[in-house]
N, C-alpha and C positions, 0 to 999 in steps of 0.2 A: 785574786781579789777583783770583784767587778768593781768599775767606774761606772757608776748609775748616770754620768754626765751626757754618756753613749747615747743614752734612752729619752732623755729628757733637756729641755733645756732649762729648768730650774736651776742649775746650777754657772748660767750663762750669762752676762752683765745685762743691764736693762734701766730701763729710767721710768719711773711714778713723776706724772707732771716734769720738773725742771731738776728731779733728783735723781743722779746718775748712782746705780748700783753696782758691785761688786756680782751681785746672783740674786736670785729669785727669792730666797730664804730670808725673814723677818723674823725676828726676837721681838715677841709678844710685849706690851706694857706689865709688867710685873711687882706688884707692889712685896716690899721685902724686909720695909721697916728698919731700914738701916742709916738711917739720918743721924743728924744730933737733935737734941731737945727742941732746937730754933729752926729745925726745915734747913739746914747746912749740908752738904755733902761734902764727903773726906774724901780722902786719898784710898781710903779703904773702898770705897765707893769708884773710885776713877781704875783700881786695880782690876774690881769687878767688869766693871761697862769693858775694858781692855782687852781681856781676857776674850771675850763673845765679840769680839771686833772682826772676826771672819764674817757675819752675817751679812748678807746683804744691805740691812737697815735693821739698827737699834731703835725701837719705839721705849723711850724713860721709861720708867714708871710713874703711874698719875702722880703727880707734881700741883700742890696746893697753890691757885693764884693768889688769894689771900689768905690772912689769918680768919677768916667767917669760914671759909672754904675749907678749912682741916679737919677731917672724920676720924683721923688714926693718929695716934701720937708717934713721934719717929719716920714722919713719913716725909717727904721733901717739901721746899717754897720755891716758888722764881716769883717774888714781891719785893724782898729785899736785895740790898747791895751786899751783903754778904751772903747769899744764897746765890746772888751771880757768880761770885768769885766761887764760890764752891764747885757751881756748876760747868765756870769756865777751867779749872782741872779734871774733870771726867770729860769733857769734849777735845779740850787739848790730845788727851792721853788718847781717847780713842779715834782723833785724826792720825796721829802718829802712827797708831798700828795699822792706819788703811781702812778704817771704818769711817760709817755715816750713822747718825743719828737724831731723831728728831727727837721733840718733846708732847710730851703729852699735857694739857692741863684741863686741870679739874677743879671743879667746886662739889659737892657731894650734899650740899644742899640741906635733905632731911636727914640725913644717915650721918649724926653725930651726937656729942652729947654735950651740956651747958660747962664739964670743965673741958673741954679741949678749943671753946668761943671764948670770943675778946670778953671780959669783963663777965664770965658765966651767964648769959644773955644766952637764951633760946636759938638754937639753928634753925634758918633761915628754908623755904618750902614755895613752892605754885599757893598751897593751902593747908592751913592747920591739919593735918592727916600724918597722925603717928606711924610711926617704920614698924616690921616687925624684927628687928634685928638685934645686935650685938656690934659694938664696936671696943677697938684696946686704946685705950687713956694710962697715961702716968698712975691711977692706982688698980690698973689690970682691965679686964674686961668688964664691959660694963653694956645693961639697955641702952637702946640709943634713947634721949630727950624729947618730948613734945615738941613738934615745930610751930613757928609760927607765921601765918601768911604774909608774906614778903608785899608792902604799900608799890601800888602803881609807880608811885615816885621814886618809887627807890628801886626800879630794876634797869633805868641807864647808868645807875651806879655800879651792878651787878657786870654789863657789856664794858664800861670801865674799865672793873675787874681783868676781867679778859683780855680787851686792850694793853695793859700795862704791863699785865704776863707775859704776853706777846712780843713786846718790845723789848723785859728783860731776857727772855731766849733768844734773842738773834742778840744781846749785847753780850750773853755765855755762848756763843759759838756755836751756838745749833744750826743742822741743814733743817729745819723748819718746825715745826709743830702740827701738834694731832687733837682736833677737837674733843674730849670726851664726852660725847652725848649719846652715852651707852652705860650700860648697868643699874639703872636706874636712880643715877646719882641727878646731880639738879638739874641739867639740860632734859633729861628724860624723863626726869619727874612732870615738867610742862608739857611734854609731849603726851604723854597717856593721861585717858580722860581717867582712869581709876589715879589717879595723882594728883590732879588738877581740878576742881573745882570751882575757878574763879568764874566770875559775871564779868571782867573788863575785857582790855583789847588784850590779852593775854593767856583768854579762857573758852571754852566753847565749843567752839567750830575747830574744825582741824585746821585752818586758815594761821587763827586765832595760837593754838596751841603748841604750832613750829614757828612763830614768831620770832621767841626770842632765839632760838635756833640760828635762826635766816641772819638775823642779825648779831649774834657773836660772829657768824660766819663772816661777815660783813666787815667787820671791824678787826677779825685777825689775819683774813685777807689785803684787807689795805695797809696793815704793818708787813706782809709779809710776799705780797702778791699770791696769784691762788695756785702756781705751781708747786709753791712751798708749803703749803695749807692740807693734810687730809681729816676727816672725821672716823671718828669710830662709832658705830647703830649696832642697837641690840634688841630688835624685835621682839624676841621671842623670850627672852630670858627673863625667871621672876626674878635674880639676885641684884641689888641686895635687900635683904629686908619684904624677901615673899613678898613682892609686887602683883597684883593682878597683870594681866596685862590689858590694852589698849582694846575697847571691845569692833575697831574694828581695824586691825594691823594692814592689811593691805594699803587699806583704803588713805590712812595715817601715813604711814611709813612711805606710801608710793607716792603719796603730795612731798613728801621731806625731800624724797632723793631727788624730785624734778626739779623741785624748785632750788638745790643746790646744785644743778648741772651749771647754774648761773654764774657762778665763782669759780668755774673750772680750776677744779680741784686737783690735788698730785693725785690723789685715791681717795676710794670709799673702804674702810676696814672692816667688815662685817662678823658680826658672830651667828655663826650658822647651828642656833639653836641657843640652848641654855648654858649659859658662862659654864666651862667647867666641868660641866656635866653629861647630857648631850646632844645629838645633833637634831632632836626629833622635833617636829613643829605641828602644830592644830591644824584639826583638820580646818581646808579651806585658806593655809597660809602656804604660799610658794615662796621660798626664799632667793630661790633664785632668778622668779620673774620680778621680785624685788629689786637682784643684783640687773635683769638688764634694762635697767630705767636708768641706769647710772651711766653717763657718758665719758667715763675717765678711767684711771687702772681701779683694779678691785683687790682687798686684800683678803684670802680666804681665811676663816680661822674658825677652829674647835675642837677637839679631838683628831684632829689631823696625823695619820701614820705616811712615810714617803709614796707607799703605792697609792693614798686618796690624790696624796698631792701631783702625784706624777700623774695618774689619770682623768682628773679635773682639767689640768694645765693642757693635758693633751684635747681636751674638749675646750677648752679655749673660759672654760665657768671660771678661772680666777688667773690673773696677772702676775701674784705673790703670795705665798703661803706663810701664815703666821704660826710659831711654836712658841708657847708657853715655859709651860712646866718642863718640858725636856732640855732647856737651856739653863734650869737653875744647875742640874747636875752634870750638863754635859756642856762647858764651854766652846767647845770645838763641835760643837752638831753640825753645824754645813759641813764638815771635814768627815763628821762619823756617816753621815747620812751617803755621803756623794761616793764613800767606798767603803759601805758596807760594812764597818766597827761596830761593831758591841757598841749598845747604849749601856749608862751609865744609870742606875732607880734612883733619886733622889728623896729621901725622908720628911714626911709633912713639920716635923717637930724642928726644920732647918728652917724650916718659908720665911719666918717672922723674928728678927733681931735676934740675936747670941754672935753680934758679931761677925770675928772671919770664919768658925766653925760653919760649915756648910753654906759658905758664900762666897770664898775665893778660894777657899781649899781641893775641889776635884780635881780628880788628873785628867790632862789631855793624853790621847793616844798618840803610841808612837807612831810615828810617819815616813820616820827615816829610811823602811826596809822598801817602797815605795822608788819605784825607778824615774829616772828623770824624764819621762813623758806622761806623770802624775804631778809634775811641778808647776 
């Protein structure tokens, strides 16, 4: 049995900003739909996070700052005090198995629909500009709702928002949080000008249009310092809701990443092409001269197999590799990965709620035949 640990130091302790890691290996933000009605997280959920506690760092899954902010029904809060408490048993449990984990928080902005908002009130946007998507509500899948342009005044209630997030994740026990301002949820909706339309300070100019960017940055950095702070960017990718993208990505994205070298960040997260699907970018976009405008660790992600990540890392293009979908069915993947085990396929029809069926139930490989200089 090779130890790939030989080859690589992916599998080596390391530190993003003020965050000390176990290895190089990151458990992707993965949404799974396994809350309670009210954005609570269970025990059934702390079992989970536990389980994948070898990773280097757990990134949540997107996690609703507020009730405006929830696209998917069953998905999580950090707004409330019983959402802390929820969340302070998944951190507990995954301090205890030797794991770190940060939080992700989101607002999703356009990408919802009027029942899953406060008082069936229209979701919130940069600009009146319909999603082309689908999202799942209490009575199943459903179009996402007309948005409506979000009033000048009312977007430092927005940074609020993120603020208070902020302050209830480090009061649930998190080693930090992860800005989402990627998939074209509400951070990134303001970023690309096919999303934005506004005429205020908010609109425009690429200046104008990472503003409020700069400034959630701003405000969950001073809750958390910027060691403990990363964001996640997704250039290139149309999900969710067939986005155009940015007509001019470099140009955008490369003002974003400078101007957050300012907050010195734990990491920059990147998705190296389209969520999901894959790594391929428009002509005229380098993602990688993207990545070295960023002055802090980088976290690769997309389609990543161990030889991308092994041979990146050895080119020095990423700090820490992000995995997805192979950690839904394989909770021990640093373990499968670093010697050479059988991966595990996981079933699309497990992704989304039914419970512990395909969420706590995989097997770990055995390890015991493994001699004591593999310990």
């Amino acid at each position: 049995m090779i130890d790939n640990s030989v080859f690589t130091d992916l599998f080596s302790p390391a530190k993003l900003g003020e965050i000390e890691l176990s290895n190089r290996i990151v458990m992707a933000p993965l949404t799974r739909s396994r809350s309670n009605k009210e954005g609570i997280p269970t025990e059934l959920n702390a079992t989970y996070y536990a389980q994948r506690a070898s990773a280097g760092l757990i990134i949540s899954e997107a996690t609703n700052i507020s009730a405006q902010g929830l696209g998917y029904t069953m998905t999580p809060g950090i707004w409330t005090e019983e959402q802390v408490a929820g969340w302070k048993i998944v951190t507990d449990a995954i301090h205890a198995a030797g794991g770190k984990i940060v939080m992700q928080l989101w607002h999703v902005g356009r990408c919802s629909h009027v029942d899953l908002q406060p008082n069936h009130e229209a979701p919130v946007a940069p600009s009146a500009i319909k999603a082309d998507g689908m999202v799942f509500t209490d009575k199943g899948i459903q179009e996402v709702s007309m948005p409506r342009a979000l009033r000048t005044d009312e977007i430092p209630g927005i940074i609020d928002q993120y603020r208070h997030a902020a302050v209830c994740a480090k009061r649930a026990g998190f080693d930090g949080v992860e800005i989402h301002s990627a998939n074209n949820y509400l951070l990134e909706q303001f970023i690309r000008d096919s999303t934005n339309h506004r005429t205020d300070q908010y609109g425009g100019s690429i200046e104008n249009r990472t503003r409020l960017v700069l400034e959630v940055a701003e405000a969950v950095t001073h809750i958390w310092g910027g060691g403990r702070v990363g964001i996640r960017l997704s250039p290139v990718t149309p999900e969710v809701g067939n986005t155009p993208l940015d007509s001019d990505v470099m140009a955008t994205y490369g003002y974003l990443i400078q101007q957050l070298n300012k907050f010195k960040l734990a990491y920059l997260h990147f998705v190296e092409g389209a969520t999901g699907q894959n790594r391929n970018a428009p002509d005229g976009v380098d993602l990688d001269a993207l990545r070295a405008l960023f002055d802090g660790a980088y976290i690769g992600n997309n389609d990543y197999d161990l030889e991308m990540a092994i041979s990146r890392r050895a080119e020095n293009k990423i700090d820490a590799v992000a995995f997805g979908r192979l950690f839904i069915s394989n909770p021990d993947l640093v373990e499968r990965l670093r010697y050479g085990i059988d991966l595990t396929s996981n079933y699309k029809n497990s992704h989304y709620g039914n419970g512990a069926a395909g969420y706590i139930d995989w097997p770990q490989a055995d390890l015991s035949h493994l001699d004591s200089s593999h310990s």
